[in-house]
C-alpha positions as CSV (number, residue, x, y, z in Angstrom):
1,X,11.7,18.1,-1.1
2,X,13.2,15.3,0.8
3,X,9.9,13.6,1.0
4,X,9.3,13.7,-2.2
5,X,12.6,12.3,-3.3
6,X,12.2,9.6,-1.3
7,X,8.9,9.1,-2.9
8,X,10.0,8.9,-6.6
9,X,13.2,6.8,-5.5
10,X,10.8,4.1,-3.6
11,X,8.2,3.8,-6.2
12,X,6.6,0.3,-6.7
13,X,9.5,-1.5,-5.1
14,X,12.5,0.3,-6.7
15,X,15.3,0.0,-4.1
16,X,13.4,-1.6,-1.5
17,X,16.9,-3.1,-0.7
18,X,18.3,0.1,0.8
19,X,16.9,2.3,2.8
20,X,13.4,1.5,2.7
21,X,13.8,1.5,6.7
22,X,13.7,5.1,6.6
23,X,10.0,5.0,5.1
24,X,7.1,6.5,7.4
25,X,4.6,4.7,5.6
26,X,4.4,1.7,3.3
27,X,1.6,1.3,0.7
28,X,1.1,-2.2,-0.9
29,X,-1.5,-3.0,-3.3
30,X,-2.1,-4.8,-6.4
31,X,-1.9,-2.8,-9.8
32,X,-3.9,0.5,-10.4
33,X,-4.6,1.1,-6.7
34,X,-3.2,4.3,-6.4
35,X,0.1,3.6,-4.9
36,X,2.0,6.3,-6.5
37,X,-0.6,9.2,-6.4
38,X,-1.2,8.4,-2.9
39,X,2.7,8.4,-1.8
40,X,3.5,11.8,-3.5
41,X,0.5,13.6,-2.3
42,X,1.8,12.2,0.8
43,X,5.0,13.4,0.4
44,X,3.8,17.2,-0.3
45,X,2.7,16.7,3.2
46,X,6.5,15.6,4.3
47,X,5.6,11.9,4.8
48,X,8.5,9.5,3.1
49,X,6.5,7.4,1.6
50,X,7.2,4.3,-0.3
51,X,4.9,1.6,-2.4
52,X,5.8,-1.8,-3.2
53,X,2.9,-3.8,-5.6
54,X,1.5,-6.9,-4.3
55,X,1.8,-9.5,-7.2
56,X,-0.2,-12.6,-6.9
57,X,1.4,-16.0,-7.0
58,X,4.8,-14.2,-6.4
59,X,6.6,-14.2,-2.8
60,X,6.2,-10.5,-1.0
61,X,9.9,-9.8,-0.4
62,X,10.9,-11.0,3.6
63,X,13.8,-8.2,3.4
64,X,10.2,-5.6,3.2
65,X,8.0,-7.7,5.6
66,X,11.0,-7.6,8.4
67,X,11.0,-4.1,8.5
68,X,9.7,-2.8,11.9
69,X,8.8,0.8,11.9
70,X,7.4,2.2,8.9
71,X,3.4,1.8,9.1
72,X,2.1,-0.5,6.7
73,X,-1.0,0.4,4.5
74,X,-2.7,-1.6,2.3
75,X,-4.7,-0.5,-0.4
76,X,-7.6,-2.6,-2.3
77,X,-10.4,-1.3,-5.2
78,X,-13.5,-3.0,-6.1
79,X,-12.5,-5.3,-9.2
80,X,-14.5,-3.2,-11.9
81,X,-13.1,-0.6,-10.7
82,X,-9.6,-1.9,-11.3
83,X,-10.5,-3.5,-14.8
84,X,-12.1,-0.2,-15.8
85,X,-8.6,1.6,-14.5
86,X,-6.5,-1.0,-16.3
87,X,-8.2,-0.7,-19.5
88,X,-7.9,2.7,-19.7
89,X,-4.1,2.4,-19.0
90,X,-3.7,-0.5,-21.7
91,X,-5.3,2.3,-24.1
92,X,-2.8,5.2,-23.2
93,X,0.0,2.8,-23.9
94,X,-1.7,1.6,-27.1
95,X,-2.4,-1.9,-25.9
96,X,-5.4,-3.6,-27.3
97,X,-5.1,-7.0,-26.8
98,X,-7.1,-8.6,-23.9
99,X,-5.4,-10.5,-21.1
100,X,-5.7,-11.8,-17.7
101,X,-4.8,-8.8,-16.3
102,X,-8.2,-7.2,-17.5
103,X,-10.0,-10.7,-17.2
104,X,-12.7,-10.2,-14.3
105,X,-12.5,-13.7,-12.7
106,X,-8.5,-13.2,-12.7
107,X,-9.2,-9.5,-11.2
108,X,-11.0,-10.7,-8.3
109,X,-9.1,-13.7,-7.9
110,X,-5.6,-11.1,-6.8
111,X,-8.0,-9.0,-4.9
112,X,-9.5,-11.3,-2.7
113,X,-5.7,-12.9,-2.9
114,X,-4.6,-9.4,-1.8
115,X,-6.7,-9.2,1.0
116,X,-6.2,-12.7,2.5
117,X,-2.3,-11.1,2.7
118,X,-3.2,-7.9,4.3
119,X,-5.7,-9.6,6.8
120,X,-2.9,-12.0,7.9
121,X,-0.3,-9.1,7.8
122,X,-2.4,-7.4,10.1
123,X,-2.5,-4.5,8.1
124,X,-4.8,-1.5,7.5
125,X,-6.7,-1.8,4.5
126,X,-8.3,1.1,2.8
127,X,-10.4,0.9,0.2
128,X,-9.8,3.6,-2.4
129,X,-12.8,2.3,-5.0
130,X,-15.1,5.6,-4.3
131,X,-12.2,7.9,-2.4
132,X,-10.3,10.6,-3.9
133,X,-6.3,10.1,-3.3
134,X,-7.0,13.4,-0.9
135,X,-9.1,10.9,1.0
136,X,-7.4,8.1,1.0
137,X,-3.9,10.5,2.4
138,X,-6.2,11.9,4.9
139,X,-6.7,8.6,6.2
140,X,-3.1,7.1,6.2
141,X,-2.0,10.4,8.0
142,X,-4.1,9.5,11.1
143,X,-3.4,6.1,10.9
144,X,0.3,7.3,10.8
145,X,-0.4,9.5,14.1
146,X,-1.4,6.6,15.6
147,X,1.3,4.4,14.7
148,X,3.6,6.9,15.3
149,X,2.1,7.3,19.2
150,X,1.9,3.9,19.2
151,X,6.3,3.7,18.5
152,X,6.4,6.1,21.0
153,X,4.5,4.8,23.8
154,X,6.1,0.9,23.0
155,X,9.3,2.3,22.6
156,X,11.8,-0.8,23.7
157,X,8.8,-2.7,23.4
158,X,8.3,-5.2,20.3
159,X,4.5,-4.9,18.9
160,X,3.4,-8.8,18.2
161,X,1.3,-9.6,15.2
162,X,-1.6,-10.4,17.8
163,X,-1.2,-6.6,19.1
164,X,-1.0,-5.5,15.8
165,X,-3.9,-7.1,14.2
166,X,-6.0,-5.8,17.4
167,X,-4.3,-2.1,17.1
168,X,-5.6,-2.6,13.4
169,X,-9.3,-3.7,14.4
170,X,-9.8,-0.8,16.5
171,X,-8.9,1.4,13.8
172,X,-11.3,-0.2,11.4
């Protein structure tokens, strides 16, 4: 239950200023790419999970990007896939008014944006276009094993973007 507190209580950035240290994992993605589902299926599993969205054009907060031991995940959808998601969601909120967010240039304008980030974060990326939220956990749980192996075996050690971004390739 823990994890799953953790979960609701970190959700898409809220009170990233606290103890978002404590997080095992950290998903980032731009709107509608499953952040939420993701962390709580992950925290069913006992993994604190957190998500803070990826916004383009806005500064990614430095308090988030100087944290050193929760495993970073990104997570990235084709654009059609994220206007067809985002429509439906402007529906259920009885929305009907077009806007950028839903615009397809704009749309793969913040994805490729997105990505650009993640590559120079040296981040895993996961693409969760054609996976089930099952999938997409399965595959952030082994990248968490290898983090966490990775803590354990560097422990005193302090991993360098370089290391990271090659830790990340080999995963890939």
């Amino acid at each position: 239950m823990d994890a799953v507190d953790y979960a609701l209580h970190h959700d898409d950035g809220q009170k990233s200023d606290r103890d978002l240290g404590k997080a095992d994992v950290i998903l980032v993605g731009v709107s509608r790419t499953s952040k939420t589902p993701t962390c709580i299926y992950l925290a069913n599993r006992g993994v604190k999970a957190a998500n803070v969205p990826y916004v383009p054009g806005v500064p990614f907060p430095e308090r988030v990007l100087d944290l050193k031991t929760p495993l970073f995940v990104a997570l990235t959808a084709s654009p059609d896939r994220l206007i067809d998601i985002r429509r439906n969601r402007l529906k259920q909120l009885g929305e009907r008014r077009e806007t950028d967010y839903l615009e397809p240039a704009h749309v793969e304008a913040e994805v490729a944006e997105a990505r650009k980030f993640y590559n120079r974060m040296g981040w895993p990326v996961i693409d969760v276009t054609r996976r089930s939220v099952e999938e997409t956990a399965a595959e952030i749980l082994s990248l968490l094993d290898h983090h966490r192996e990775a803590l354990a075996s560097n422990s005193g050690k302090e991993t360098t973007q370089q290391e990271k971004e090659s830790q990340c390739q080999k995963r890939n």
